[in-house]
Structures are given as C-alpha cells and as structure tokens.
N, C-alpha and C positions, 0 to 999 in steps of 0.2 A: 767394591763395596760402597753404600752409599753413606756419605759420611753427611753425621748428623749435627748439629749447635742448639742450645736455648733462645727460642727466638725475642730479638729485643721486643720491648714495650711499639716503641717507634715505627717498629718495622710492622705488630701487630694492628694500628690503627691503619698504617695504608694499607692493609687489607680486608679490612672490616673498619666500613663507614654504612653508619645506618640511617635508613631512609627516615625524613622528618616525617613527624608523624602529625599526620591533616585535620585540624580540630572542626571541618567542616565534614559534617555526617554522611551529605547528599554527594559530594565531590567526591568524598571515599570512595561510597559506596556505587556512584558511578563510573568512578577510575577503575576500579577492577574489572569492571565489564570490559571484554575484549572480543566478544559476538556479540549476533542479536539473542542467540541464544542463553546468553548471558542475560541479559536486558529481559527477557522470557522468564530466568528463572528469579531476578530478584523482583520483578511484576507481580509474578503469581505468590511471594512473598507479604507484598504490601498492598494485594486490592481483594478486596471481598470475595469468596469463589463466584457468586452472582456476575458481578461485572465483571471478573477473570475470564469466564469462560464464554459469556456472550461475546470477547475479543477471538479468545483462544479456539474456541467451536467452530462446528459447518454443521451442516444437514444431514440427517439422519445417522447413518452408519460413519459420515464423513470420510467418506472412500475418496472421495475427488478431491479433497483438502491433501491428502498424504499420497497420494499420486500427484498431485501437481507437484509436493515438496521434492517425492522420491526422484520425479523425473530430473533435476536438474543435479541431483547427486549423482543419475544415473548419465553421468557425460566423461568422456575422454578428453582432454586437452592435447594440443599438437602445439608446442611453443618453437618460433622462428629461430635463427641464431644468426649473431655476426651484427645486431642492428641498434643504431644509439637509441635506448632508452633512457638517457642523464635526465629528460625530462620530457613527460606523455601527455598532452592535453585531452581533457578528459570535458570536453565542451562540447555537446550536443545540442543543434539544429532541429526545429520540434515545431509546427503548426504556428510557423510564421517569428520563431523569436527563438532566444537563444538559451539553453541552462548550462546552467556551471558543470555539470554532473549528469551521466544518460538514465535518472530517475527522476520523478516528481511524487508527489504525495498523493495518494487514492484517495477519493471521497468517501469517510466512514461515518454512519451514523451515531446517534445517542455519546459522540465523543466525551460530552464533559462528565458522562456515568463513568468513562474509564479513569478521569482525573481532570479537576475542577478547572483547571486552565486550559483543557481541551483544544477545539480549533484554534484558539489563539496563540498559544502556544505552537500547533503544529505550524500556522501563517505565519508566524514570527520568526520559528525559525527555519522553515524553507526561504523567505526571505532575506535571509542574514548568509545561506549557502548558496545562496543565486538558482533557486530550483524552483516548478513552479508549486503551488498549493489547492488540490480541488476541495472544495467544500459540494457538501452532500446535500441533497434538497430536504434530508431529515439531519438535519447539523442541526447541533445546540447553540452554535451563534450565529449570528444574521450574516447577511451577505452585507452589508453593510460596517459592521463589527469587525468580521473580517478584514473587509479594504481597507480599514484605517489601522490592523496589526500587521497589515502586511503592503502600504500605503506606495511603495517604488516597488515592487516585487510583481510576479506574474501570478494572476489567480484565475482560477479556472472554476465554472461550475458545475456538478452533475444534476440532471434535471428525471424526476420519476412525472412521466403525464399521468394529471393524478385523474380521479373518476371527474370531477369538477375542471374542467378545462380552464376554467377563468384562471383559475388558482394557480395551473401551471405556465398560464402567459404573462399573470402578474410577477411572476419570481425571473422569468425571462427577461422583463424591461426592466428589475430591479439590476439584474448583474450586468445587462449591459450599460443602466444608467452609472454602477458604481463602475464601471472599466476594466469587468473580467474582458481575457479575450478569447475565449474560447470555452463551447457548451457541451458538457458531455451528457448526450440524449442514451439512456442507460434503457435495452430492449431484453435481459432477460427475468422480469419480476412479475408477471402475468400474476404471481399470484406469490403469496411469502413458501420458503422453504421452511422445511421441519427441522427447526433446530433441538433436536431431544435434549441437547445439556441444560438448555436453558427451562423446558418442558421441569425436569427434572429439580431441577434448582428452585423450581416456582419463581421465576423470573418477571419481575416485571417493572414498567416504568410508569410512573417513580416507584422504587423502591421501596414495597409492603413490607414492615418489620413482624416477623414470626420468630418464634425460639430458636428457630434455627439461622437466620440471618442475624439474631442479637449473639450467638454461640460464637459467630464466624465472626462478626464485629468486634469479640473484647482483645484479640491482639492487635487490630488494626485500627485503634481506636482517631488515628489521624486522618485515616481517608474518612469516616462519619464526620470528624469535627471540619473539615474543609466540606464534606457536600450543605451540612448542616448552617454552615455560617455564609455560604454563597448565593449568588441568582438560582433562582428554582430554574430546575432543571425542565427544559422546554422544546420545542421544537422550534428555535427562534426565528428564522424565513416563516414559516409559517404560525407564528404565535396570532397574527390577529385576525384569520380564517377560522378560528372557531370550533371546538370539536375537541372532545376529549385526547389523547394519545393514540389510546388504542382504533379512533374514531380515524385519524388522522392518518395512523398506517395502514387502515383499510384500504383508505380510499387512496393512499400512495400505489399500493397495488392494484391495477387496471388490467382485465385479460382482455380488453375489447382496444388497445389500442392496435397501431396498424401501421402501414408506410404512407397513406396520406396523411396522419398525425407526425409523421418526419416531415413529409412535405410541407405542413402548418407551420412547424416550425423553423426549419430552413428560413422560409421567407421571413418570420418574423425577427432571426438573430441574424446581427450585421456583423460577426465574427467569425472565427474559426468553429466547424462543427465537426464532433466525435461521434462515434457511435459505438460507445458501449455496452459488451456482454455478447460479442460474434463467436459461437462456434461450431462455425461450418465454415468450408472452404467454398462454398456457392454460395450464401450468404455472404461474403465477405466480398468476389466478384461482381453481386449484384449493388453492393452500397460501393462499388467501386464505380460502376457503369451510372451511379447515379449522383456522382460528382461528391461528394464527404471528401470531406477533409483528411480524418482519418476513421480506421477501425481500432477498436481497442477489444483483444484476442483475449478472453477472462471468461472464467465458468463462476465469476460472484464470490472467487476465498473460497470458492466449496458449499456456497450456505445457500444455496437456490437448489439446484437439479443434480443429487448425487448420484457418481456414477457417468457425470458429465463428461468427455473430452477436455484434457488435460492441452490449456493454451498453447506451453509450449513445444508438444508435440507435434500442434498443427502448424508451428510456426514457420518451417520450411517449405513447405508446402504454400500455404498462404503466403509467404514472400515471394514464391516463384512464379505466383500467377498473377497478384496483384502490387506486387512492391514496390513496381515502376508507374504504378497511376495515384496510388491512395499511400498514407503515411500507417503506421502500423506499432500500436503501444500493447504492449505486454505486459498483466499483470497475475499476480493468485501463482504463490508457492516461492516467491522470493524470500531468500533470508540470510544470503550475501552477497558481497560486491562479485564475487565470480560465478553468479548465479546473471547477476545484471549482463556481463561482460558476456555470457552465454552464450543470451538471450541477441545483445548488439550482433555479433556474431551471426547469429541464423539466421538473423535478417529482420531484427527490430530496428526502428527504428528509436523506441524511447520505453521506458518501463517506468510501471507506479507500484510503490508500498504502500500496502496496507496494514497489517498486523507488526509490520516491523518499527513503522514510526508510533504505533499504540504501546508493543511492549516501552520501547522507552517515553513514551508521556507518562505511563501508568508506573515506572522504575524512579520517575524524579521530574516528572513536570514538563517544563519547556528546558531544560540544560539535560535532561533525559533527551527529549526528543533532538537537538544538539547532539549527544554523545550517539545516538541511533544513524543520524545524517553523516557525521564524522568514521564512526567504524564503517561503513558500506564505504565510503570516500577511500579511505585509504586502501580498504579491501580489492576495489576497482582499479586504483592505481598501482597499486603493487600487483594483480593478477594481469594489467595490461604490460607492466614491464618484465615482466614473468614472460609474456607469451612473446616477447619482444616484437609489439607493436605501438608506434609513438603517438597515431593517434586512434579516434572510434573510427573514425575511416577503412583503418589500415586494417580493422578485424571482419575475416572471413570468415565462412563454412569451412574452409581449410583448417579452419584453426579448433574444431570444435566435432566430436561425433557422437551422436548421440546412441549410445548401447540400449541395446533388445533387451527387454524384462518380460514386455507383452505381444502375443503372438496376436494380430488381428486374423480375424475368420474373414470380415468382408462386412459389410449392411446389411440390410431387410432384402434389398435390392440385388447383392453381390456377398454368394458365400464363396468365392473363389479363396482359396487363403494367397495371402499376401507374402 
C-alpha cells in the first residue's frame, strides 16, 4: 500500500517555484513565441488586416503559396546514428563570404507598412546573427540607410530593371558605391501578380482611411500611432526619381526586359550576381552556361504566377545538373529550421526568408525580428543533431526524401506520366 504523510510547508516550495513574472510587454510577449507560426499568429494580432495580409497573401487562389508550404511538410527524414553531435557548425559558405547560419533575409517590399522600423530593423539584426540582409529595390529605406544599420555585416541587393533603365543603373552604382556585395537581378515580374486579399482589403500605399480600415484600427491603435509619428512611408532608393507609388510600381514591372538586360548589368556590377525567380530546370542550365554566380530557385512567396512550380520540388533536380557549376539559393514556403536543413540537404546551397522574418518584425519590431532569427537558429541546430550530422556538409539527399502528394502527367511537350 502506499503509504501516505502531510506534506511539509518546505518541502512544498521546492516543488513549486514560480516563474518571475516580466514587467516587459514585448519580451513576454515575444518569449512565448516558440514557432514562426507563433510570431504569425501574435502578427496578425497587432497589425491592420491591410498590411497583415499584403505579408500574409500570394496571388490569386494562392495555390503556389500552400504548395510550396505543404511541400516541405511533405518530407521524410532519415537521421544517421553513432556520430558526435556535442557540437554542429551551422556556418554556410555563400557567393564568396561566409554566414553564421544557411539562411539570409529576402528582399521584401513596402517593409515599414508591415512595422515602422522595417528594413532597419531586419539589417540590424541579420547583422548582429552574422547572416546576410537583401534589401528590395521597392524597400522603404535607402540603400544607403541600410549600410549604415547594418555597417560590418553583409548586404545584398535585389534589383527590378525598371521601364526607365537610368533608374535601374543609378541604384546599381549606389549599392556597389555603399559596399553591397552581391546583386540579385530578380527575372520573374514581367508584370504584377493578382493579389485578391489585398484587391479585397482596398489596399493601398499609403494607406487610404475608410470606415473600414478606422473599424480595424481601434484595437491596434499603436501600429497607427508609430506609422503616424514616423518618416512617410516611401519608396526610399527610389524617392528622388519622381512619380507617384502607384507610378513607381508600374514602372518596376517591365515585360520587355530580356538577357541582354543581364548582360547590361553583369558588366556594370563588380560583385557577386544572383539571378532571381528561376523556375525551370533549362533556365537554370542556361544561366549556368552563362557564368552567374548563382540561381535563386523561388516562384515570388506565391505572389506572381499561381499555380507556379513549387522551388523545392525542383530542387534535386536542379542540383543534379547544375550544382557543380553555379551556387543555388532557395526561397518561398519556408517556416522552419528543418525546412532550411531540407532544403541544404537536396542540394541547396543557402536559403532566404521572407514572410518569416516579417511575421516577427510585425510581432515586435527589431527584437521580433531577433526572436524570428533565433527560433529557425536553434530549430536548425537541433534538427542537424537530430539527423546526427556535425556539419552543413555532412547533409545529404540520404538524409531527406521527399513523399508523392502530386502525380505529374508530363508538359505541353510530354504527357508520358511520370
């Protein structure tokens, strides 16, 4: 029988010790986050549905958005055994330099609509993780602005050739004058995708106040009081080119450029060149065959061509033919560290977030965007001592299989099925 006692006072508190409690709001509220989906859901808590969903959204039916997601849940892991993992270096080799970590930060536009410290905050703290930082050619802070939040750190550009070519060679000599090293020439925006949440929302920049955006504003009366008290909200590389916003993403969007507009610019940057938004596996051999630096394997987050091929589907594939010539980043449906670790795996060589370093700017700022960097960090390292491999080296296709959800028929060209 089990024999029972009154337990002492004494013996009660070493067993119940309670946790202090954080008279800091944000730190709270950011400690409890332990996903990104976490950082997702207290985001869509504290920002406007307008700029929630212009983060949160893709294109049309946003098929491609939730296939890129789905794909990376749909994987098997194979983890090694017998091998020291006491400690895994998680330091990836990338377009000439090195990151602490095998992700960097995507190039998002209209950032400081999702939270007023925007790119600086994302530069500041990729810089503080040792990762690098792309800013977008429709960023809300200068290339310039930038470099100085992110002043020892690695920053990258993404460049849209806009209709006015001047415009896209003056942003060119700007970031190599400020000491990006590396251009990412972004090739799938011919034209803007249909984002209907935003159609929907009446979305627009800046933000038009109607009864229904003043309705959504009275509980989140501090993200109005920081856009209200800050720098207007701008297209800051491009603020003194002239042209309304809407004037502005026109003319970001060009269906007329081409590969002698690669060629234009090759010659004019004296750095590392990307080629962002490859999705084909003969596009990708052909910017191999013409010397890039690297490809970056992305359907746009979903928000261009719905219905698009899903990156990392293609990404064995495109590792097998091109891996040994050209470098190879992988972005769009990431949302953990063993989504990253996947992705190394199949044959990436480096991966960029997008939506995931927004949900945490838009969750708490730059110590959001901090807590966004840190969960995937740890996420990565614990998934690579899990698979008990020590470093990104030691991760294979052995390690990783990707399960059937969808049966391919074949192309226009080939209905063989597969």
């Amino acid at each position: 029988m089990v024999q029972r006692q009154i337990p002492q006072p004494a013996e009660l508190l070493e067993l119940m010790t309670f946790k202090k409690f954080d008279l800091d709001a944000r730190r709270r509220r950011l400690g409890s986050a332990l996903t990104i989906d976490d950082l997702r859901t207290i985001a869509k808590r504290r920002t406007p549905a307008a700029a929630f969903d212009y983060t949160d959204g893709a294109a049309e039916g946003e098929i491609s958005m939730r296939r890129s997601e789905q794909a990376f849940e749909d994987i098997e892991f194979h983890p090694s055994i017998l091998h020291d993992v006491s400690r895994v270096d998680t330091t990836a080799q990338i377009l000439g330099g090195s990151s602490a970590l095998p992700f960097g930060i995507a190039p998002t536009g209209f950032t400081r609509l999702m939270q007023t410290e925007g790119e600086t905050a994302g530069a500041g703290a990729a810089g503080a993780a040792g990762i690098p930082f792309t800013l977008s050619t429709l960023g809300t802070t200068s290339i310039e602005d930038v470099k100085a939040a992110n002043p020892l750190g690695r920053n990258w550009f993404q460049l849209y050739v806009m209709r006015q070519r001047e415009v896209s060679y003056g942003l060119v000599e700007r970031a190599a004058k400020a000491g990006y090293d590396t251009l990412f020439f972004t090739v799938d925006t011919p034209v803007g995708g249909a984002r209907l949440r935003d159609t929907r929302n009446g979305f627009s920049i800046p933000p038009q106040l109607s009864l229904g955006t003043v309705l959504d504003a009275l509980p989140r009366p501090w993200w109005w009081w920081d856009f209200l008290t800050t720098a207007k909200l701008e297209f800051a590389s491009l603020s003194s080119t002239g042209g309304t916003v809407g004037e502005l993403i026109d003319s970001a969007m060009d269906p007329t450029i081409s590969f002698e507009d690669l060629a234009e610019i090759r010659a004019m940057w004296p750095g590392k060149l990307a080629v962002k938004g490859v999705q084909t596996v003969e596009d990708a051999k052909r910017l191999a065959d013409l010397g890039v630096d690297a490809i970056g394997l992305s359907n746009h987050g979903g928000r261009q061509l719905d219905r698009a091929p899903v990156p990392f589907h293609l990404l064995p594939e495109v590792s097998r033919e091109v891996g040994k010539d050209v470098e190879i980043i992988l972005d769009t449906g990431i949302r953990s560290g063993a989504d990253i670790v996947a992705a190394i795996a199949l044959g990436a060589d480096f991966t960029l977030i997008g939506r995931a370093y927004l949900y945490g700017l838009m969750a708490g700022g730059r110590a959001g965007v901090d807590r966004a960097i840190r969960i995937l960090a740890e996420q990565v390292e614990r998934t690579m001592k899990l698979l008990q491999v020590p470093t990104l080296q030691d991760l294979g296709p052995e390690h990783v299989t990707q399960l059937s959800r969808y049966v391919r028929l074949g192309t226009g060209h080939d209905r063989s099925v597969l």
